[in-house]
Residue frames as a rotation matrix with the C-alpha (Angstrom) as fourth column:
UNK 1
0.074 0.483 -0.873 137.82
-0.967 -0.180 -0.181 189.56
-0.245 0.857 0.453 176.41
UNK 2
-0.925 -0.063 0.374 138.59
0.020 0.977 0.214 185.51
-0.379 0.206 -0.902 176.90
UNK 3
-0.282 0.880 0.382 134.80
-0.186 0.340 -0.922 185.38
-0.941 -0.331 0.068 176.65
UNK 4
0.633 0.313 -0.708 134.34
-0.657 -0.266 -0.705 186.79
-0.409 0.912 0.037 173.20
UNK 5
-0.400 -0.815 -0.418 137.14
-0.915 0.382 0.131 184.38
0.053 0.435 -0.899 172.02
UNK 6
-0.761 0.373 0.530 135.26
0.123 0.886 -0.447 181.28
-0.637 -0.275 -0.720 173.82
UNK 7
0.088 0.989 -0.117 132.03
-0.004 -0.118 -0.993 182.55
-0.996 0.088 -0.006 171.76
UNK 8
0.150 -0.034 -0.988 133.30
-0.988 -0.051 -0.148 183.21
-0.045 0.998 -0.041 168.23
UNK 9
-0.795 -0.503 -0.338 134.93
-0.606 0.683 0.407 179.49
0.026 0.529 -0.848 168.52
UNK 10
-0.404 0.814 0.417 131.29
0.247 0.536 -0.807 178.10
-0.881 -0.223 -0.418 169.73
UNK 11
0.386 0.321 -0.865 129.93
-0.609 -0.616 -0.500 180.33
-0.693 0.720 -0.042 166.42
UNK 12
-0.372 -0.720 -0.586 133.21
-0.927 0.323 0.191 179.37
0.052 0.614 -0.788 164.19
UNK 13
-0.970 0.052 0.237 131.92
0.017 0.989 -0.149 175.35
-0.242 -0.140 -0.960 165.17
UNK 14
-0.048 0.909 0.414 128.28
0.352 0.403 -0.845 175.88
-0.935 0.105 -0.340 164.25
UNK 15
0.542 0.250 -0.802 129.16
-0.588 -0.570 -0.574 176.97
-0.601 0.783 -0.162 160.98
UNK 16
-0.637 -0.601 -0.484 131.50
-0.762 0.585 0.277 174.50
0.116 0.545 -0.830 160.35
UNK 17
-0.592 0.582 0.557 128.59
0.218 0.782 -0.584 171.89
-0.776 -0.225 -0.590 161.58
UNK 18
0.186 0.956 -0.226 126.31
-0.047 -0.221 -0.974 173.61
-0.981 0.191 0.004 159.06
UNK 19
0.332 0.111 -0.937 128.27
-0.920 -0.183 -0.348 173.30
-0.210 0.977 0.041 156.23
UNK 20
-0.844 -0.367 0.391 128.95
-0.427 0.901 -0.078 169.85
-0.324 -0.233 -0.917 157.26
UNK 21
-0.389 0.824 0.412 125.21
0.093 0.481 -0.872 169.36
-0.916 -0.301 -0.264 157.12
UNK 22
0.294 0.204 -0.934 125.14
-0.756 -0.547 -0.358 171.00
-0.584 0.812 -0.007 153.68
UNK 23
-0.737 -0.547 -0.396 127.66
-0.661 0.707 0.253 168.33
0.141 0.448 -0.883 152.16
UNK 24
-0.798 0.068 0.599 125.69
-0.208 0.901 -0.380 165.94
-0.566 -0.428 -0.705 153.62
UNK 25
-0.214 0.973 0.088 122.83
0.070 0.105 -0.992 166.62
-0.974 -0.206 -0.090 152.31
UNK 26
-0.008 -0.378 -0.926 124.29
-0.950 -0.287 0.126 167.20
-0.313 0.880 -0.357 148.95
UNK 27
-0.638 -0.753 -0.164 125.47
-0.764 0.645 0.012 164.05
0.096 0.133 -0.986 148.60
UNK 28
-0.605 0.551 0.576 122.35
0.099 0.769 -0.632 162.50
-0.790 -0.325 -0.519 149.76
UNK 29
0.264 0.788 -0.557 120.44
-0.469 -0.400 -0.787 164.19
-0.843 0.469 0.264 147.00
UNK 30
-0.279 -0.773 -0.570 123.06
-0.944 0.114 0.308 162.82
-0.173 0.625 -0.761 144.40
UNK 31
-0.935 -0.134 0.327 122.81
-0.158 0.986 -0.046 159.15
-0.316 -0.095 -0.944 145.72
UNK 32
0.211 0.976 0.058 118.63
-0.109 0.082 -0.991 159.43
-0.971 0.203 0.124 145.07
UNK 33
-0.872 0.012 0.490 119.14
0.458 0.379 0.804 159.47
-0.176 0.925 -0.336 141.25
UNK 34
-0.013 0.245 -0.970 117.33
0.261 -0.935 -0.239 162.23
-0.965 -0.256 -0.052 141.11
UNK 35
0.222 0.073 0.972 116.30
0.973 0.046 -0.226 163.90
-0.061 0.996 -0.061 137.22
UNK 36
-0.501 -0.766 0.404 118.30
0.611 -0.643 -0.461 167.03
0.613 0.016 0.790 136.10
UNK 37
-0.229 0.546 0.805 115.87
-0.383 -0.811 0.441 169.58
0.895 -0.208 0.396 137.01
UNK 38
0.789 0.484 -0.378 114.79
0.301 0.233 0.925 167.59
0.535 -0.844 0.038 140.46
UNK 39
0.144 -0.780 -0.609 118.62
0.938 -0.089 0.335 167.93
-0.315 -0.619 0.719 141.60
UNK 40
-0.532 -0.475 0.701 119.05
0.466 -0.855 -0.226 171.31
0.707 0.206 0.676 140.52
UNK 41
0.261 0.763 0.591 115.65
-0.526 -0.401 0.750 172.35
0.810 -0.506 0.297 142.94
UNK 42
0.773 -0.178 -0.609 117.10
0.633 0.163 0.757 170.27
-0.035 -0.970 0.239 146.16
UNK 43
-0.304 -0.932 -0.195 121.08
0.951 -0.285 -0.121 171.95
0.057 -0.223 0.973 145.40
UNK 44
-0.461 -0.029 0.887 119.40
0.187 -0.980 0.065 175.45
0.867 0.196 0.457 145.03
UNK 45
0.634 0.752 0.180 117.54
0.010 -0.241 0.971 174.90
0.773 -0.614 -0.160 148.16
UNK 46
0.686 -0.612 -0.395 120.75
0.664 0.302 0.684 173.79
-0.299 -0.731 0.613 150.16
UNK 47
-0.168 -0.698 0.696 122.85
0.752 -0.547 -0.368 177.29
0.637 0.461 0.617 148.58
UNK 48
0.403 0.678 0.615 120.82
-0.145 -0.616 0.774 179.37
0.904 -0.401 -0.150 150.43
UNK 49
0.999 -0.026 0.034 121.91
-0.023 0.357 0.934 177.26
-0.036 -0.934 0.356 153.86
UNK 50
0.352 -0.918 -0.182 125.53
0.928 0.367 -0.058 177.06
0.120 -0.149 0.982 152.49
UNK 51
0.047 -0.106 0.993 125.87
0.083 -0.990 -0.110 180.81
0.995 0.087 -0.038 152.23
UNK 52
0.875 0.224 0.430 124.27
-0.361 -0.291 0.886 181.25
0.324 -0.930 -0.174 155.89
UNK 53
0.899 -0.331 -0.286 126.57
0.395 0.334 0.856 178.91
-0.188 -0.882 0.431 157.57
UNK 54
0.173 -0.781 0.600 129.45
0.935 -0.061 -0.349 180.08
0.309 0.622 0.720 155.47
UNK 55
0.119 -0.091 0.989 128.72
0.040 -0.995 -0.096 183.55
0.992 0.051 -0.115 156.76
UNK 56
0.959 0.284 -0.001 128.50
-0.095 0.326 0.941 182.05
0.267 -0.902 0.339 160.14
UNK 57
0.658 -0.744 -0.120 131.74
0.665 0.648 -0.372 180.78
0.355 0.165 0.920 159.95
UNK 58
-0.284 -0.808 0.517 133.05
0.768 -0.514 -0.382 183.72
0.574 0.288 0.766 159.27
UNK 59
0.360 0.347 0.866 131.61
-0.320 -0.826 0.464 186.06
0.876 -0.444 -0.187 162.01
UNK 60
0.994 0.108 -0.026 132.63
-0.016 0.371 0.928 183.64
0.110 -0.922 0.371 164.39
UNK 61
0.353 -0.926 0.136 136.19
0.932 0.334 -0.142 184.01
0.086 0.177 0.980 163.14
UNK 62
-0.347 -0.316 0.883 136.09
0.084 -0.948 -0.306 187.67
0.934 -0.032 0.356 163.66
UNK 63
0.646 0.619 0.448 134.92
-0.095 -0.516 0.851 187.40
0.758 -0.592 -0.274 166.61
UNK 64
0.693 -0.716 -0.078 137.95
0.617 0.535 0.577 185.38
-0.372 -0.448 0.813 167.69
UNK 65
-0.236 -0.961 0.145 140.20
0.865 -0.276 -0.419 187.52
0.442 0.027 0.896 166.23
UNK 66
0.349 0.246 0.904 138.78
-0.285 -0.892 0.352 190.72
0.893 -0.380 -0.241 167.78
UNK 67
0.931 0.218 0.292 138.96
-0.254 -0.186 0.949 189.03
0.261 -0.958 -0.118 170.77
UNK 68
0.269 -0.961 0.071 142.68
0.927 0.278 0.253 188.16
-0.263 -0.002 0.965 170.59
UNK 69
-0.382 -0.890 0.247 143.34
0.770 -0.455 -0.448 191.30
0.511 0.019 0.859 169.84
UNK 70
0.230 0.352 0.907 141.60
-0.382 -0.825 0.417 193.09
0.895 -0.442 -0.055 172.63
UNK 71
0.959 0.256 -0.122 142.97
0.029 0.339 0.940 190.81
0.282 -0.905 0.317 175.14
């Protein structure tokens, strides 16, 4: 079950890349000066993507622990 252990952490890393990409993009939206109601319509578009990877994250972390404890 190494495999499944090598795969959740490949998972567990594109979810942490995606909510890397979230921040980023957060932050870029900020720096625009941006009016209330424009930055509220980019941050609600980038919730949606923080959820996902966030849920990523976190399958790939069960998948590591499953596989640690089937091996």
């Amino acid at each position: 079950m190494e495999y499944l252990i090598w795969i959740g952490a490949v998972v567990t890393l594109a979810g942490l890349a995606g909510l890397i990409w979230c921040i980023l993009k957060v932050q870029h939206a900020r720096k625009k000066g941006l009016e209330d109601s424009a930055l509220k319509a980019e941050l609600q578009k980038v919730v949606a993507l923080n959820l996902g990877a966030l849920l990523l994250s976190a399958v790939g972390l069960m998948m590591v622990v499953v596989g640690i404890m089937l091996a």
